[in-house]
C-alpha positions in Angstrom: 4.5 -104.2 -49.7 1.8 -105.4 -47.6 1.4 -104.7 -43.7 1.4 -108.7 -42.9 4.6 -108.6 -44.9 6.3 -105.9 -43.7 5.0 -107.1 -39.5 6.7 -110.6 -40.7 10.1 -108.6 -42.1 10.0 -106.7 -38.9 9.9 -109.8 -36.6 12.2 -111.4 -38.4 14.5 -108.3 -38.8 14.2 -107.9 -34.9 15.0 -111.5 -33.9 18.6 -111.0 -33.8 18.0 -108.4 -31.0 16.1 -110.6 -29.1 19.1 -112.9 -28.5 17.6 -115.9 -26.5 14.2 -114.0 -25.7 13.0 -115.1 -28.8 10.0 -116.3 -27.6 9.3 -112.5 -26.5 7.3 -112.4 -29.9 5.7 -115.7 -29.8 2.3 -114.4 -27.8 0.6 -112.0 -30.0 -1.3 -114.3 -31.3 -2.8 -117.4 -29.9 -2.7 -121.1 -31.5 -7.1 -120.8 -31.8 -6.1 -117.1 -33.4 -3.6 -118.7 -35.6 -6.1 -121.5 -36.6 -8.8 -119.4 -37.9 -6.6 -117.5 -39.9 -5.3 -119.9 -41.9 -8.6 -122.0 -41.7 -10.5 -118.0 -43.1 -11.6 -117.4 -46.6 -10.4 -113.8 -46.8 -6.8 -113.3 -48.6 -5.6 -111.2 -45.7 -6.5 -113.7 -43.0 -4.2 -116.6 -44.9 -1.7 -113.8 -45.6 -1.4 -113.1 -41.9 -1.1 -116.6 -41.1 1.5 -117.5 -43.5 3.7 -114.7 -42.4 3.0 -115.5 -39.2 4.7 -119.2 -39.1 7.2 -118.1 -42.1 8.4 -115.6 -39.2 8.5 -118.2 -36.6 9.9 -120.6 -39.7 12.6 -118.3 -39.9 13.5 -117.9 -36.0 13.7 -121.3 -35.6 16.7 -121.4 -37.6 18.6 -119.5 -35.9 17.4 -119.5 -32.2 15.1 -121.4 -30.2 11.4 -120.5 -29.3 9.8 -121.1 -26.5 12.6 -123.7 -26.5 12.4 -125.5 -29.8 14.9 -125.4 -32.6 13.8 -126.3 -36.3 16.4 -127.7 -38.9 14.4 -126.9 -41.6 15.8 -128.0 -44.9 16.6 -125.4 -48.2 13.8 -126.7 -50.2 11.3 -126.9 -47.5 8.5 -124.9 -49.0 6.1 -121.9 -47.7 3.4 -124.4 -48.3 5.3 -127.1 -46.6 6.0 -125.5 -43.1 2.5 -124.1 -43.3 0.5 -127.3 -43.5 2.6 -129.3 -41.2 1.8 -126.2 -38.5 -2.2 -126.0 -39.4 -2.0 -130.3 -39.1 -0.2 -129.5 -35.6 -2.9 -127.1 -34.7 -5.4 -129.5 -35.5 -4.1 -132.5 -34.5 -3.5 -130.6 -30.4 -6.8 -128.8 -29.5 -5.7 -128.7 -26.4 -2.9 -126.5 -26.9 -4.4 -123.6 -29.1 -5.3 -121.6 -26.3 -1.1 -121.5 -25.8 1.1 -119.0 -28.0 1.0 -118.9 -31.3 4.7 -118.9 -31.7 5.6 -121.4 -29.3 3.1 -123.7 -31.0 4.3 -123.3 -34.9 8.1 -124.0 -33.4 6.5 -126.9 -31.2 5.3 -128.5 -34.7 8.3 -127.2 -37.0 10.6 -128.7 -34.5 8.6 -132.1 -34.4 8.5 -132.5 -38.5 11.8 -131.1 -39.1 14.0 -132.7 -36.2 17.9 -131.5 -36.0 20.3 -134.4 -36.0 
């Protein structure tokens, strides 16, 4: 398994112990950081960026992030959740300097409102 993999398990693993501080994880990597990752040619760099928001993906579910909740559907793919986060990153320029994690459940909450 893969250290992007396994940094994504952990997060995810560990969100349950963050209670509402879920955000806690949502800095350690900024929206311009983000960006460039999944924007990068290497495999590693879009590795890291997909685990990144499937992470946040997965939170969001369960707890909010920096205050946003996601009702993402079951057949909602990897794919999916990645490119309506990358066209949120580039869409809000602006906002990249902010926290990564706080910015992929700012666009997964947008796309995938909870009725």
């Amino acid at each position: 398994m893969g250290s992007v993999l396994r940094t994504a398990l952990a997060t995810v693993a560990a969100a349950p112990m963050l209670g509402s501080a879920a955000n806690a994880v949502a800095d350690f990597a900024s929206g311009n950081d983000l960006l460039l990752w999944c924007s990068g040619f290497d495999d590693y760099d879009r590795t890291k960026c997909t685990g990144y928001i499937m992470a946040v993906a997965d939170l969001i579910r369960h707890a909010p992030v920096d205050g946003w909740k996601g009702c993402l559907p079951p057949t909602v793919t990897n794919f999916q959740v990645r490119d309506v986060t990358i066209q949120y990153l580039e869409s809000h320029p602006e906002a990249r300097r902010l926290g990564g994690g706080g910015l992929v459940a700012h666009a997964l909450a947008t796309a995938f409102r909870c009725r």
